[in-house]
BALUMLO-632699 format. One record per residue (C-alpha): x, y negated, z negated. Coordinates in steps of 0.1 Angstrom, whole numbers, plus 5000, padded with zeros to 4 digits. Layout:
# BALUMLO-632699
XYZ ...
# end
This chain:
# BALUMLO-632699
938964993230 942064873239 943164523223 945864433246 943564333282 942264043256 945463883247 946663943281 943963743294 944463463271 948063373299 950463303273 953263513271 952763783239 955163883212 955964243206 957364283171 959964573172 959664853143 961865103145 960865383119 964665583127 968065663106 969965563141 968665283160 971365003172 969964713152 967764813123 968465173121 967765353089 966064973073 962165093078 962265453069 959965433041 956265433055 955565163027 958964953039 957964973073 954364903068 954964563050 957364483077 954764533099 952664283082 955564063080 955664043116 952264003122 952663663098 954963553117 952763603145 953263923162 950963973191 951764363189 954264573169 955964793186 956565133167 958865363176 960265703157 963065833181 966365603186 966565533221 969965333219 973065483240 974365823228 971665893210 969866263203 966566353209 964566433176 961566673177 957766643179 957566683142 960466473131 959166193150 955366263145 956566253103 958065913109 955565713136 951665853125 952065803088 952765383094 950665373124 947865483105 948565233076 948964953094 945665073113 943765023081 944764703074 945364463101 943764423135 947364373154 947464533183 949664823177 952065013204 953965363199 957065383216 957365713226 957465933260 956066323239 952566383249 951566513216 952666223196 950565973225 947666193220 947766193182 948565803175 945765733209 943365933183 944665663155 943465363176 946765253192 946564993216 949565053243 951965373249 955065243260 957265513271 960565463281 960665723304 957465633325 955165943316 957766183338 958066413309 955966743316 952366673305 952566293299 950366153328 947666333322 947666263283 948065933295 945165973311 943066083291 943865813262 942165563282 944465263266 947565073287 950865203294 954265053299 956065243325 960065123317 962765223344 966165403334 968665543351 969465903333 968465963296 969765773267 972366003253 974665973292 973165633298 975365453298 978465623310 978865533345 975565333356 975365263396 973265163418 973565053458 970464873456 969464733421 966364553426 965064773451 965665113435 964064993407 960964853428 960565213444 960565343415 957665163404 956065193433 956465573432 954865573394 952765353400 951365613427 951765883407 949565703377 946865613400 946465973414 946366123377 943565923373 944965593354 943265283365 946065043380 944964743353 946164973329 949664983335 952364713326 956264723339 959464733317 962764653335 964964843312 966764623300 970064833287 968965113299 971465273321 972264893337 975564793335 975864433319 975764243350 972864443360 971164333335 971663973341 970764033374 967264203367 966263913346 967263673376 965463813398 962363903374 959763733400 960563963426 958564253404 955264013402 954764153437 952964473417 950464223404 951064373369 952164233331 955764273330 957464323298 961364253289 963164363257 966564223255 966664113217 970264173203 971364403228 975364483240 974764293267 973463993250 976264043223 979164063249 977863723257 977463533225 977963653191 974763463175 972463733185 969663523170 970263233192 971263443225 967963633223 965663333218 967763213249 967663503269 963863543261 962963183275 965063263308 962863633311 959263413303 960063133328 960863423350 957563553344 958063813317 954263843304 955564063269 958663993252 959964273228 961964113198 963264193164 962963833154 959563723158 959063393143 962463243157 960363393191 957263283186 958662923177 961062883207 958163033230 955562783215 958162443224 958362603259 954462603263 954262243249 956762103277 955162323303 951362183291 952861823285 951161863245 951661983214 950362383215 950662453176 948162803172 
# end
């Protein structure tokens, strides 16, 4: 059974540790390779109080290639498995192939977060069948043309339709609507304003009734901004929480989890120190 419903219950906003097992992803690309590398990073994260790790085996960034079902089945399984076996963490694969969410669903994952909403051929009803929550992220094109020309007449409310419309389709393959959770996509075929924008207007996606998630840590956008990427992703990820953001995805999680914990102590009026 699914750990993520508990911690999602408990109303404070959760931190979703980034692991990216890949040669060529923007920020830690090529760093957590090694099953053993990435598995004590896991743990790392989880010390620094990770509410889920978030592990993903296919870069995702602009201009990147898609790998195959064993390349990225080779890299993800192995550490999902590992980490598995010794911690409790609620553990997420980041992926949108149906036969890597069957196998690591089979491992005792806790979340499939797929980037491309279960539209790839065969992914609902995998979905389905695993039983455990889903993220559902928007994007406009895939990530190798992403980013090219990005446009939109309506931001916010092509973006709502399209959660409406798989939101729909989730419920009719047989998904239970308390199972899903809704990812912005942040960077992901937005131009920067867009993305700005989105985080703005964050409340307006509450009307779904669902956890919303946000992962803006280090991204372009955030860089052309600032160039401490530390300190402009614990900012931007205070802005996305007081907007409602109930999962923030962040490579640095104890800078996270202590920013978020001072913003919970001024919103209770006392000190909040677990």
């Amino acid at each position: 059974m699914s750990r993520l419903p508990n911690l999602l219950a408990s109303g404070r906003p959760l931190i979703m540790g980034v692991l990216n097992v890949t040669p060529d992803s923007f920020s830690d690309g090529g760093k957590f390779l090694n099953t053993d590398v990435a598995v004590n990073r896991a743990l790392q994260m989880v010390e620094e109080g990770a509410d889920i790790i978030d592990v993903g085996g296919e870069s995702t960034r602009p201009g990147a290639t898609p790998v195959s079902v064993q390349a990225e089945s080779d890299r993800v399984l192995p550490v999902l498995e590992a980490v598995r076996s010794c911690s409790e963490v609620a553990l997420s694969c980041d992926t949108s192939k149906p036969e890597i969410m069957q196998a690591a669903a089979e491992g005792g994952i806790d979340l499939i977060n797929d980037i491309f909403a279960l539209q790839q051929e065969g992914a609902l009803q995998v979905a389905a069948d695993c039983n455990i929550p889903i993220c559902l992220m928007h994007m406009q094109g895939k990530p190798r043309t992403m980013q090219e020309n990005p446009f939109y007449k309506n931001l916010v409310g092509e973006i709502f339709h399209f959660f409406k419309d798989r939101v729909s389709a989730c419920v009719a393959a047989g998904i239970s609507r308390d199972r899903l959770i809704l990812d912005i996509g942040f960077g992901f075929g937005k131009s920067p304003d867009d993305n700005l924008r989105l985080i703005n207007r964050l409340p307006e996606f509450s009307e779904f009734g669902l956890p919303l998630l946000v992962g803006l840590s280090r991204k372009s956008t955030i860089s052309r901004i600032a160039e401490d990427l530390l300190s402009a992703s614990l900012a931007g990820a205070l802005v996305a929480v007081e907007r409602g953001a109930s999962i923030i995805r962040v490579h640095d999680v104890s800078e996270t989890v202590a920013a978020i914990r001072i913003w919970r102590s001024i919103q209770a009026e006392k000190v909040i120190d677990e």
